[in-house]
C-alpha positions in Angstrom: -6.0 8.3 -10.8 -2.9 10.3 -8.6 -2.4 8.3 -5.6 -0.7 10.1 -2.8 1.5 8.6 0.0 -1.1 9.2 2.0 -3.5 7.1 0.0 -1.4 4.7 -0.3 -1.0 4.3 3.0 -4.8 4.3 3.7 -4.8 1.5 1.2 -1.7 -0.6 3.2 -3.9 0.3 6.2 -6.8 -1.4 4.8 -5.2 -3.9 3.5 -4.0 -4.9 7.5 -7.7 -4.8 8.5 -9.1 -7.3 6.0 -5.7 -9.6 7.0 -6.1 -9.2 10.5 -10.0 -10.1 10.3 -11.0 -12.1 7.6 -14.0 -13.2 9.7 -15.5 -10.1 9.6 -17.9 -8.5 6.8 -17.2 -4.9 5.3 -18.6 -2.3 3.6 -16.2 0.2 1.8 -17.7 2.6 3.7 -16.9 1.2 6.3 -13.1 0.8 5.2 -13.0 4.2 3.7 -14.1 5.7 7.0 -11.9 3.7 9.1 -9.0 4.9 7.7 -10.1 8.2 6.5 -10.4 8.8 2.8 -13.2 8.4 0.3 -14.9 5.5 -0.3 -14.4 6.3 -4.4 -11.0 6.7 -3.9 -10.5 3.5 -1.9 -12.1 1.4 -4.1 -10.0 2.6 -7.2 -7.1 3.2 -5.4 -7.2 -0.5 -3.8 -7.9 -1.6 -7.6 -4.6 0.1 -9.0 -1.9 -0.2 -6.1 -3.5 -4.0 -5.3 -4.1 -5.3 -8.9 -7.5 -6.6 -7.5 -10.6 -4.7 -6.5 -10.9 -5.0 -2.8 -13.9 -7.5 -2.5 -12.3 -9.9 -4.8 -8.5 -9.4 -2.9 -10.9 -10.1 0.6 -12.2 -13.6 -1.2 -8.7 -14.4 -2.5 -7.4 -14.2 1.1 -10.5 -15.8 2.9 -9.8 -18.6 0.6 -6.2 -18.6 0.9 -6.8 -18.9 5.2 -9.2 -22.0 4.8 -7.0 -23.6 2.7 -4.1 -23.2 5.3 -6.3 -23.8 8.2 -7.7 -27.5 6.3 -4.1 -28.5 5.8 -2.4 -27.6 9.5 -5.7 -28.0 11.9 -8.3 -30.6 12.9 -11.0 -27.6 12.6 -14.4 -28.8 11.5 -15.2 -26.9 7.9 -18.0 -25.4 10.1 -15.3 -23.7 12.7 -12.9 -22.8 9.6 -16.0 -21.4 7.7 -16.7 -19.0 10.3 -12.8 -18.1 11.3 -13.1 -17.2 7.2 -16.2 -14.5 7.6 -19.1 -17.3 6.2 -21.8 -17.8 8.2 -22.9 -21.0 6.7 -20.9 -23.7 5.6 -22.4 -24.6 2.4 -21.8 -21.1 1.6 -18.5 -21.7 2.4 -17.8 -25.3 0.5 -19.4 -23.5 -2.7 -16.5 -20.6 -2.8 -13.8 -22.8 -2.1 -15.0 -25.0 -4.7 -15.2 -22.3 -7.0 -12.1 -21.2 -6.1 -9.7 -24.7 -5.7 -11.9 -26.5 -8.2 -12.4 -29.0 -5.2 -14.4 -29.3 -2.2 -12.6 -28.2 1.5 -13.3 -31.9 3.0 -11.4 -33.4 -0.6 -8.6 -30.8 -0.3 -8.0 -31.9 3.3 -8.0 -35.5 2.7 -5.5 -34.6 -0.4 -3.2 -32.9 1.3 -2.8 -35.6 4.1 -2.1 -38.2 1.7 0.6 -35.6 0.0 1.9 -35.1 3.2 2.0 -38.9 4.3 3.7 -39.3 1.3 7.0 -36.8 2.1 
């Protein structure tokens, strides 16, 4: 698939929104519409300029948040599952775990040991 610049820019675009609210819950549709070009074209687009497909880069970052937020707040995993788009925090504790191979309450408790430590 040609990407234009101006697909690639819808894609950069995109990219922003998911960043700039990873507490809220897309559709591709939604994306595609929001910065104007097809939903088809987004997806694959996202796929090839990204090196992830767009749900998966939107987990990746979620988890990548929580992880920062566990380590540099005193947020309850409750208040960091929500700021991270899960409406439930078991929901939440199983991703990270499949993610970090480790629950959010143990990475937390890790990290201020590692950090008592320095």
């Amino acid at each position: 698939m040609q990407l234009s610049d101006y697909d690639i820019d819808c894609i950069k675009n995109v990219k922003l929104i998911i960043d700039g609210h990873l507490e809220s819950h897309y559709s591709i549709e939604f994306l595609a519409a929001k910065v104007n070009i097809g939903s088809t074209k987004l997806k694959k687009g996202f796929r090839k300029c990204c090196g992830l497909g767009l749900f998966t880069y939107l987990r990746k970052r979620r988890m990548i948040k929580a992880a920062e937020l566990l380590v540099a707040t005193d947020k309850t995993i409750k208040q960091i599952a929500k700021l991270t788009g899960f409406k439930y925090s078991s929901n939440f504790t199983n991703a990270f775990f499949t993610h970090y191979k480790i629950t959010p309450a143990k990475y937390r408790q890790l990290s201020k040991v590692h950090k008592a430590k320095k």
